[in-house]
C-alpha positions in Angstrom: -25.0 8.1 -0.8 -22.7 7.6 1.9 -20.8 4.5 2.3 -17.1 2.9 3.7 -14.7 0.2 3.5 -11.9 -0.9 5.1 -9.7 -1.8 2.6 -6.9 -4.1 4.6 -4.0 -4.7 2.9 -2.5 -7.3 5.3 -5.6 -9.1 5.4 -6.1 -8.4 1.4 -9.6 -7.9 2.4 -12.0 -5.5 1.4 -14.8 -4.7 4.1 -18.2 -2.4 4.3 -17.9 -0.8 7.7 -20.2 1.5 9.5 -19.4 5.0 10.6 -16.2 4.5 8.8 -15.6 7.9 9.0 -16.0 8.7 12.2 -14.1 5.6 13.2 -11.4 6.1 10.7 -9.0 6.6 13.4 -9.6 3.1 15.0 -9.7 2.1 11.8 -6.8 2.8 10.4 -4.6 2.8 13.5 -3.5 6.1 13.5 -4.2 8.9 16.0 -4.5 11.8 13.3 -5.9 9.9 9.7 -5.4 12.5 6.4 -7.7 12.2 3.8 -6.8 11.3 -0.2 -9.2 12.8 -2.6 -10.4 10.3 -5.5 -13.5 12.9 -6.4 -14.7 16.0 -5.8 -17.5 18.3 -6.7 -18.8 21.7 -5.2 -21.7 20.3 -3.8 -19.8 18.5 -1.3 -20.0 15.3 -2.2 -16.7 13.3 -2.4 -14.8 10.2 -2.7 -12.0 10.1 -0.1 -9.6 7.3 1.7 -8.7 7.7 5.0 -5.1 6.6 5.5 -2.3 6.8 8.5 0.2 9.4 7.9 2.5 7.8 10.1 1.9 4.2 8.2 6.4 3.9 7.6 5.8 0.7 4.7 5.9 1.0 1.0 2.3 1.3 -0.2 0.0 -1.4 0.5 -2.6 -0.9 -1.8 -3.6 1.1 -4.7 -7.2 2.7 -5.6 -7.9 2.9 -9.4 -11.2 4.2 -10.0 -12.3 5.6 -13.9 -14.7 8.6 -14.2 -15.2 10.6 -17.5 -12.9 8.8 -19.8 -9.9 9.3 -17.2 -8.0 6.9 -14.6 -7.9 8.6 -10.9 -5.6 6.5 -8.9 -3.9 7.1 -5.7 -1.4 4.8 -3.5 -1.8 4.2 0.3 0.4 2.7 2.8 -0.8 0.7 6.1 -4.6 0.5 6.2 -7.3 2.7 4.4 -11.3 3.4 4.6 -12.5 4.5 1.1 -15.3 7.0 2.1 -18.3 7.8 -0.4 -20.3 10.6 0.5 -23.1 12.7 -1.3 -24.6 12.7 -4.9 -22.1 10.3 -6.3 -22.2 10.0 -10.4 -23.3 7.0 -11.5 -20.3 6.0 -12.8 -18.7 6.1 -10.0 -21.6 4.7 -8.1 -21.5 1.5 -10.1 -17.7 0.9 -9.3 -18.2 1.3 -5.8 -21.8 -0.2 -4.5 -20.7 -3.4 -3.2 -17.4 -5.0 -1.7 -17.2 -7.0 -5.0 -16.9 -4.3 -6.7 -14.6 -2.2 -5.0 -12.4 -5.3 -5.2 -12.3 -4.5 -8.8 -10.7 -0.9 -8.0 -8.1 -2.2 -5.6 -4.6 -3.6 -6.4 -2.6 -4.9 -3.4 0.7 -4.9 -3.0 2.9 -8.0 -3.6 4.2 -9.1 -0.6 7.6 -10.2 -2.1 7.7 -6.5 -3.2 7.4 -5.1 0.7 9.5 -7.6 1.8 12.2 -6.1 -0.4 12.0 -3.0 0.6 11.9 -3.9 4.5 15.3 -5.9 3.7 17.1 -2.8 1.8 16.0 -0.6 4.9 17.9 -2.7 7.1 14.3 -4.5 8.7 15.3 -7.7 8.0 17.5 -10.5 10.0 18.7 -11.8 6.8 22.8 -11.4 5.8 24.0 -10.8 2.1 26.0 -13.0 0.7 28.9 -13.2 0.4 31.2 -10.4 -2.4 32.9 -12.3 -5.2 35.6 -10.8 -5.9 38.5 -11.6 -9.2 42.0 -13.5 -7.7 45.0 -12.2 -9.6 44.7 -16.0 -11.9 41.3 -14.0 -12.7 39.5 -16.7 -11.2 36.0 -15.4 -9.3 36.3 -16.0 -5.1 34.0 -15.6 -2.6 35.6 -13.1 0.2 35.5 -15.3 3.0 38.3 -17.9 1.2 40.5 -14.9 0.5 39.6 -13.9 4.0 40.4 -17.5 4.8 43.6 -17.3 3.1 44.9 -14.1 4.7 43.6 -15.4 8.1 41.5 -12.8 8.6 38.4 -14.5 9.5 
């Protein structure tokens, strides 16, 4: 067996590509893709995902795959191809024989959830609000009116 998809997060799409190995690189946008092991066995057959090291984001994606009673999961940032080469078990197999079905193994990101994260790392244009802070009457105030009030604005 020996089969790929691009599994786009930004596109939330889930694609069978050719040569995805190979073309991982193109693929993923990075000079230098790593591999993450799924599955292994001696006989060199394997289940990997080709990611960008370099991808600087939360993760994108996550793969969740089940294979002898246990979960095998793994988290990827940016862009991945999942890469199925060799005697593949059938259970496995099964979970990964069409784009349907891989579908099934992937979780995307929520984009609310990236967007966070961009914000507290300083990546967005958006100001905070505001601090409230407690006037000596114990009354809540936004900073700018004691600001305001001290002339300091």
């Amino acid at each position: 067996m020996f089969l790929c998809y691009l599994i786009n997060a930004d596109s939330r799409s889930i694609t069978k590509v050719n040569d995805g190995f190979d073309r991982a690189a193109e693929l993923t946008g990075s000079e230098c893709p790593e591999l993450a092991g799924l599955w292994t066995d001696f006989a060199d057959s394997t289940l990997d995902v080709a990611y960008s090291p370099d991808a600087d984001e939360p993760p994108s994606f996550r793969v969740r795959l089940s294979f002898g009673g246990k979960t095998i999961e793994q988290a990827i940032s940016g862009k991945g191809v999942l890469i199925a080469c060799g005697a593949i078990p059938l259970e496995i197999a099964q979970q990964i024989q069409t784009a349907k079905a891989v579908e099934k193994m992937v979780e995307f990101s929520h984009a609310g959830l990236i967007a966070v994260d961009r914000w507290l790392k300083g990546g967005s244009s958006v100001t905070r609000a505001p601090a409230r802070r407690a006037d000596s009457t114990g009354r809540l105030r936004l900073q700018e009116d004691q600001d305001e009030a001290s002339g300091q604005r």
